[in-house]
N, C-alpha and C positions, 0 to 999 in steps of 0.2 A: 543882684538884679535877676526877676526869674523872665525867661524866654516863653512864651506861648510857644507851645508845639506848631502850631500852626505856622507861624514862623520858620522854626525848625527843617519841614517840611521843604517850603520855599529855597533855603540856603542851599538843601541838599540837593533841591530839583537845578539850580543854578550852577552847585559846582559838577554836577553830572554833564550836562550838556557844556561845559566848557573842553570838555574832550575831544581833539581833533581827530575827525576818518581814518584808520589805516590806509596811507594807500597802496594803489593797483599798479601791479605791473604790467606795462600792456606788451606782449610779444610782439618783434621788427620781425615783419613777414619777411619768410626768401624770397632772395630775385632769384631768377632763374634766366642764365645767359644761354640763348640759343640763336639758329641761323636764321636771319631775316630773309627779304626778299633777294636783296643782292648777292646775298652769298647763296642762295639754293639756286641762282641764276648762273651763278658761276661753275656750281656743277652740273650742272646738264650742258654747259658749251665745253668743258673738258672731258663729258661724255664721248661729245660731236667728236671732237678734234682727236682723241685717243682710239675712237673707232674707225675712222676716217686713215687714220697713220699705220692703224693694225691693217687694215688693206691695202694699203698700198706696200708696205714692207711685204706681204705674203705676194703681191703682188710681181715687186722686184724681185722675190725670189725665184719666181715660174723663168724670168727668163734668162736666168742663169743654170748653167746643168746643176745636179742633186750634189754633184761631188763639191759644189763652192759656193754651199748654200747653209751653212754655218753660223754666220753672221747673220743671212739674212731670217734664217728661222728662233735666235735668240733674243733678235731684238724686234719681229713680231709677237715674239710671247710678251715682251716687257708691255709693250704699250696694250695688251690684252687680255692683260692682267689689270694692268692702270683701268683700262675699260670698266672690268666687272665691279670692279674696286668701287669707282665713282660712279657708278649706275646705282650699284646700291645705295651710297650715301645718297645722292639723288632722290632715290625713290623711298629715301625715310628709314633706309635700313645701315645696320652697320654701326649701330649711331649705340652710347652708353651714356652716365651721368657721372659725375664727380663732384661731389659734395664738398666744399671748404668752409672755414669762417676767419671773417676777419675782424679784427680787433683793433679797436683804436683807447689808448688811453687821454685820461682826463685829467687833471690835477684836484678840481675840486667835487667830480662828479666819480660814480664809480664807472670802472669801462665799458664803452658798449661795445658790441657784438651783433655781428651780420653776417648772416648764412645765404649763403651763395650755390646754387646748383647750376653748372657748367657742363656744354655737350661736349663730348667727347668721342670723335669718329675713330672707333678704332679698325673699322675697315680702314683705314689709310696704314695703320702700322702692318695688317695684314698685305697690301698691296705693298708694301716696301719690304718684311721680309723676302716676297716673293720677287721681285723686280730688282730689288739694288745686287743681288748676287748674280743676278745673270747680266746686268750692268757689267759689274767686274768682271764678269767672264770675256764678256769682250776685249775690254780693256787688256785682260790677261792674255787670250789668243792672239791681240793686236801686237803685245810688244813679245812675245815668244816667252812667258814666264813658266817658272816650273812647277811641276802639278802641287808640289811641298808649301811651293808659296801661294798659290792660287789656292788652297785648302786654309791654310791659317786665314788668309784676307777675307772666306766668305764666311769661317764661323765668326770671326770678329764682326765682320757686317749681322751675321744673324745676333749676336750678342746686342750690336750696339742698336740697332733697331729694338729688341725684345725691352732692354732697359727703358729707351724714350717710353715703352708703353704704359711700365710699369708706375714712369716717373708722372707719364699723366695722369693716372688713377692713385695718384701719391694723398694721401689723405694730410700730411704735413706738410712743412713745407722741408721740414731735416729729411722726411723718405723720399719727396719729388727728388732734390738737390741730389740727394744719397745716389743715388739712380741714374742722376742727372750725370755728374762726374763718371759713373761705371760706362756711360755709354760712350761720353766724352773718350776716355780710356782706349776701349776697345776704336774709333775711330782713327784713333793716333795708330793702332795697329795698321789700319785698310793705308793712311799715307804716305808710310814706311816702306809696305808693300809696292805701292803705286808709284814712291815716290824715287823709293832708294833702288830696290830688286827690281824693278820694271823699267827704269831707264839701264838699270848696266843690262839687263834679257836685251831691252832694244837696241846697243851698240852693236849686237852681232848680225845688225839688218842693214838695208842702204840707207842711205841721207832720205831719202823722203819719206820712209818707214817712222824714221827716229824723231824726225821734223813733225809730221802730222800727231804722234803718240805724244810724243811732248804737249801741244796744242789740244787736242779732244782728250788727255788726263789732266792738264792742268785747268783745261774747263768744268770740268766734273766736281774736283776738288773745290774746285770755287763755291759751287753752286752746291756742292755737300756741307760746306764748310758755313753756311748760309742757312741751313734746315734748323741746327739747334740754335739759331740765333732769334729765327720765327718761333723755336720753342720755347725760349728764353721769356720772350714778350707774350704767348698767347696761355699756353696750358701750367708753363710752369710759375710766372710773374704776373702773373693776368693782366695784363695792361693794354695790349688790344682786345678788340671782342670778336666775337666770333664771326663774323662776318669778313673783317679786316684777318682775320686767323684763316679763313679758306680762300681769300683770294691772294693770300701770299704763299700759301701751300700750292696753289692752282697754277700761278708761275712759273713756281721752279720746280715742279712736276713738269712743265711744258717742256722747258729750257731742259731739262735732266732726262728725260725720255723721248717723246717724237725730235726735235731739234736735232738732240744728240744721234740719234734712229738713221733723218736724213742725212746730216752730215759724214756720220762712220760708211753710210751704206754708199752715197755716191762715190767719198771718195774711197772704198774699198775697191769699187769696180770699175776703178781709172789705173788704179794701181795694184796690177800685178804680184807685186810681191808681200801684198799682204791679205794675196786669197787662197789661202791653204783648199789642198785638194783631199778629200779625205774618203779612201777606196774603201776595200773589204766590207767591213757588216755596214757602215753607215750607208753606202751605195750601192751595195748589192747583196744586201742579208746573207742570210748562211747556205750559199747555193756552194760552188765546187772553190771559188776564187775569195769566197766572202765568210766562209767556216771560220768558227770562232775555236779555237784548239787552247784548252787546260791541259796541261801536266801531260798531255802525251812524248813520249819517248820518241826519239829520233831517229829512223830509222836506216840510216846514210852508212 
């Protein structure tokens, strides 16, 4: 049978266009998790409240002499630190990004994949280097601890702060975790300190030294013990956002610095015996009674 070409022609235009489109992959934009209204509201009243507490602590300090003002100039710096800290975040600063992706699998699809940019105030980890060690300081001059242990407890604090940082700029979720646990680690250091070495320092003080120290450490601990759990949920798990992520930071910032602030400072200055007098250079710089003496030779 012969085929006209013409024919031919036909067939081939036919099975041409029976060919389905390549398709298109269309790119899932990132979201981008940042502070809304309520949470940048939140920092500008923990502004208030952190500058408000830093005055008044400097405040109580003036009218106690220079020699038992110890206490009250360490935990002005905390909450003035907390200040600067949250001013910046406030004012837009302080502020990084953290990039993740999440994955979800399919059984009859292939998996998709969602990129996610996440803020990241890491002025908060700089304000908690700064602030949890002079925390402990107190605690540590509270219960009479020794300079050996009050040394381990702050670089442990500086370690375990330094980690959460790391862990929230964790590109995975193996390096966040990774991180996650080292800091965890070093914390079990700070309550060992606090918990075990700072109650028997406290036995060698009176009943209401050892009563109140037990009470303002085991609050501390609570509310430390509370921090990686908000990290748990926000930076590291993503499960709240960020908004719900600064007002649960903003809390126990509260409750952890001015609270603690008023409470150590009134009842310092009810009680006697846990307000160290401290002469020579702190009180009277290096005049005849306040000379600081290295290695001189004795002359008796």
């Amino acid at each position: 049978m012969l085929v006209h070409p013409d024919m031919m022609k036909t067939s081939s235009l036919i099975a041409t266009s029976s060919v389905a489109p390549i398709p298109t992959i269309v790119p899932t934009p990132t979201i981008y998790e940042e502070a809304g209204d309520m949470g940048k509201r939140t920092l500008w009243v923990v502004v208030v409240l952190m500058a408000i507490s830093s005055l008044a602590f400097y405040g109580m300090a003036w009218r106690v002499p220079v020699q038992k003002r110890l206490f009250h100039i360490i935990t002005g710096f905390i909450t003035t630190f907390a200040f600067l800290s949250y001013f910046a975040m406030a004012t837009g600063g302080g502020i990084g990004y953290n990039k993740y992706t999440v994955t979800e699998s399919h059984k009859r699809v292939p998996d998709t994949h969602q990129d996610f940019v996440r803020e990241i105030y890491w002025a908060r980890y700089v304000d908690w280097t700064l602030t949890t060690p002079l925390l402990l300081l107190d605690l540590a001059l509270l219960s009479g601890l020794n300079g050996a242990n009050i040394l381990v407890a702050i670089v442990a604090d500086v370690i375990m702060v330094l980690t959460g940082l790391f862990a929230a700029f964790g590109t995975s979720e193996g390096e966040t975790w990774g991180w996650f646990v080292w800091g965890c680690i070093a914390y079990l250091v700070i309550i060992f300190q606090l918990a075990f070495n700072g109650r028997t320092a406290v036995e060698n003080k009176d009943s209401k030294t050892k009563t109140f120290y037990a009470s303002i450490a085991g609050f501390t601990l609570i509310l430390w013990t509370t921090y990686p759990i908000i990290f748990g949920l926000s930076e590291g798990g993503h499960v709240i956002n960020v908004d719900q992520e600064i007002v649960a930071y903003a809390v126990l910032d509260i409750l952890a610095k001015p609270v603690f602030g008023f409470w150590l400072l009134f009842t310092h200055d009810s009680m006697s015996s846990t307000s160290p007098s401290l002469e020579g250079f702190w009180s009277q710089g290096f005049g005849s009674q306040g000379t600081l003496r290295v290695g001189d030779d004795d002359e008796a």
